[in-house]
N, C-alpha and C positions, 0 to 999 in steps of 0.2 A: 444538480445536487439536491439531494431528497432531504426530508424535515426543515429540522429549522438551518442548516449548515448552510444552502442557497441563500432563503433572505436575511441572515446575519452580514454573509461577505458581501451581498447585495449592497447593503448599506455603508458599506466602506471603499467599496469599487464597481465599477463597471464590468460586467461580468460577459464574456463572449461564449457559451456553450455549445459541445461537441460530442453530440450521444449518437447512437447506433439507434436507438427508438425515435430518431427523426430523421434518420437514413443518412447519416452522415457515416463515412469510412474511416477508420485511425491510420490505416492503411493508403487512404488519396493524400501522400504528401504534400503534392501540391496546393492541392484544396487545405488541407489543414494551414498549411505555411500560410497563407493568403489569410486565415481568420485568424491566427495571431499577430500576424506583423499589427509594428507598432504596440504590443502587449508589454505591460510591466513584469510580467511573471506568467510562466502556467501550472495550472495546478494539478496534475495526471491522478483520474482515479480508476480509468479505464481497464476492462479486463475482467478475467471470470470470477467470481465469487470464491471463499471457501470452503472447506468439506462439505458443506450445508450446499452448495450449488451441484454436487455430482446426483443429487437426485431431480436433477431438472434435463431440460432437452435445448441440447446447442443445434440452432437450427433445424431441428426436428428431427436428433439423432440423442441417446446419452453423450457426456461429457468424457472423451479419454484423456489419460495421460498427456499426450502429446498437445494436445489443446491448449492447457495451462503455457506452457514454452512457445508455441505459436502465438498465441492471442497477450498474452500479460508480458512477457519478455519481449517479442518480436512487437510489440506493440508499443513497447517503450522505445525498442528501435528508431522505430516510425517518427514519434515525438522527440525525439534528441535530434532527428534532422531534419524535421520540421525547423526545431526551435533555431538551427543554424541556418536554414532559408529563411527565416522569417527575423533574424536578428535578435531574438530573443533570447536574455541573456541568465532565466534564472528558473529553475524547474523543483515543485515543490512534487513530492512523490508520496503518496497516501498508502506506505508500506504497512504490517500488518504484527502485531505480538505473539504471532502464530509460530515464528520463526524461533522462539523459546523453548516451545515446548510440545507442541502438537506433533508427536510422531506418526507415520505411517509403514503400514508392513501390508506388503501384498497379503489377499488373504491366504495363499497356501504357504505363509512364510512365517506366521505369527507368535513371535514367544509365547514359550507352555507359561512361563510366570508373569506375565500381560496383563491383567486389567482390561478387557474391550470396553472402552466409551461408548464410542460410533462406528457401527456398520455401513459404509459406504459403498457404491457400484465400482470404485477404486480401490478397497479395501479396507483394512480397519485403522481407525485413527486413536489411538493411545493420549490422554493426556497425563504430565509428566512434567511440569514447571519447578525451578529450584527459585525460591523467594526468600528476599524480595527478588526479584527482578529488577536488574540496573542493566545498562549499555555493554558492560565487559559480561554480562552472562553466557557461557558456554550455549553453541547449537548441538542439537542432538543430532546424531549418525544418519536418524531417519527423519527425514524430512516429506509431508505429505507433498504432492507437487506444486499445490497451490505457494506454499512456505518458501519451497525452492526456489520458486523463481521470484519470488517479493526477495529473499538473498541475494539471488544471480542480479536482480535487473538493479538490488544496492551497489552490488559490485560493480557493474557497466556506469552508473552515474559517478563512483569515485573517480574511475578511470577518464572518463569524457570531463570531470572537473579538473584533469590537470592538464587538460586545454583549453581553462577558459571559462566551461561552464559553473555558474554557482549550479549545484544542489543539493536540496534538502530534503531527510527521508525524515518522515513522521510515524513512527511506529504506534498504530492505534490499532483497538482492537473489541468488538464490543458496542459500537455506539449503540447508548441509548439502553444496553442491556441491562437486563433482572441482576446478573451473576454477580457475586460481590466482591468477586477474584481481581478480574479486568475489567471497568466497564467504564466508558466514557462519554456526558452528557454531547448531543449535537453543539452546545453551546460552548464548548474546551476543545471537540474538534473545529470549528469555524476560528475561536481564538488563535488556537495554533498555529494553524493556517494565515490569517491576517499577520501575525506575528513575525512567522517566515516569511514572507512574502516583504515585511517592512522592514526585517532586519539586515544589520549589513556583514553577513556572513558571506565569507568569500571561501572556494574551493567545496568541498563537502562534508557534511554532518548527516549524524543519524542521532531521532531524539525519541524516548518513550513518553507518550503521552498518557494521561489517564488522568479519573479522577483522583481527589486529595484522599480518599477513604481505601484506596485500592493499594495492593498489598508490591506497589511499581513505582521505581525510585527513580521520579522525573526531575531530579538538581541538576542533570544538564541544559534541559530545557527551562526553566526556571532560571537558571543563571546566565545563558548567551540568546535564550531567547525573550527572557522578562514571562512566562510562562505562570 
């Protein structure tokens, strides 16, 4: 965990880490089960970046479409039955505010009445948020793919919680940033985090985080989570 987010939860837990920059697989079930068993919680943040990641190189190729659903879906896969070989019983999920309002349209697809934000190697990304921003806020039709699958892989953890599993989705967006729309210090995502992680939510939830200035209506988190 990058900034301060690692040695905040450091100091409140025993922290087991599982990155792809020290050659670890999300994909060795095995292996992964084995480094949770006996774990209180895990805390998944694995997976590719947003719009800002499609101008880097996966592997030493651009980033496609299908990559996002591969690697961030199919990678929570992996961790949901991990977390059943390993007896672990509660998954805190570092989903994203993206899912509000960051449209995408292929580039040869693009509303003439549009706005282009970002030009991406995936195509252009629109933004488009209805504020404030609360939990029942409507999804937009188009979803960049990053977006998609922080949705699809909320949906897989509802479904695997009504068998059992707790989880919890932490909708952050931002950390640490300039913007004064969404942005959430390293120190409110770590709290968050430690919070989920101690509270006794059973089945699953999904919560917006952010800071107290930011134009994002966190009373549910604040209220079942102490937030």
């Amino acid at each position: 965990m990058a900034g301060e987010i690692g040695p905040y939860l450091a100091s409140a837990f025993i922290i087991i880490g599982w990155d792809k920059k020290d050659g670890q697989d999300i994909f060795a079930i095995d292996d992964l089960a084995e480094a949770m068993r006996g774990c209180l919680a895990v805390v998944h943040l694995a997976g590719l970046r947003g719009p800002d990641c499609d101008t880097e190189d996966l592997d030493g190729r651009p980033v496609k479409h299908s990559d996002y659903h591969r690697i961030n879906y199919g990678g929570t896969e992996a961790v949901i039955k991990a977390t059943k070989k390993a007896g672990v019983k509660r998954i805190i999920f570092i989903s994203s505010g993206a899912v509000y309002g960051t449209k995408y349209f292929p580039k040869d697809n693009l509303p003439a009445d549009k706005e282009v934000a970002m030009e991406t190697r995936l195509g252009y990304i629109v933004q488009e948020f209805e504020t404030p921003i609360s939990d029942s806020s409507p999804y937009p039709d188009h979803l960049h793919p990053y977006a998609q699958c922080k949705l699809d892989t909320e949906k897989l953890l509802e479904k695997e919680a009504k068998n059992g599993l707790s989880a919890i989705s932490l909708r952050i967006n931002g950390i640490d940033a300039s913007s004064g729309f969404w942005s959430t210090s390293s120190q409110n995502v770590a709290r968050a985090i430690e919070l989920a992680i101690k509270s006794n939510i059973k089945g699953f939830e999904r919560f917006n985080i952010a800071d107290k200035h930011c134009r994002v209506n966190v009373s549910r988190a604040v209220e079942m989570l102490g937030y």
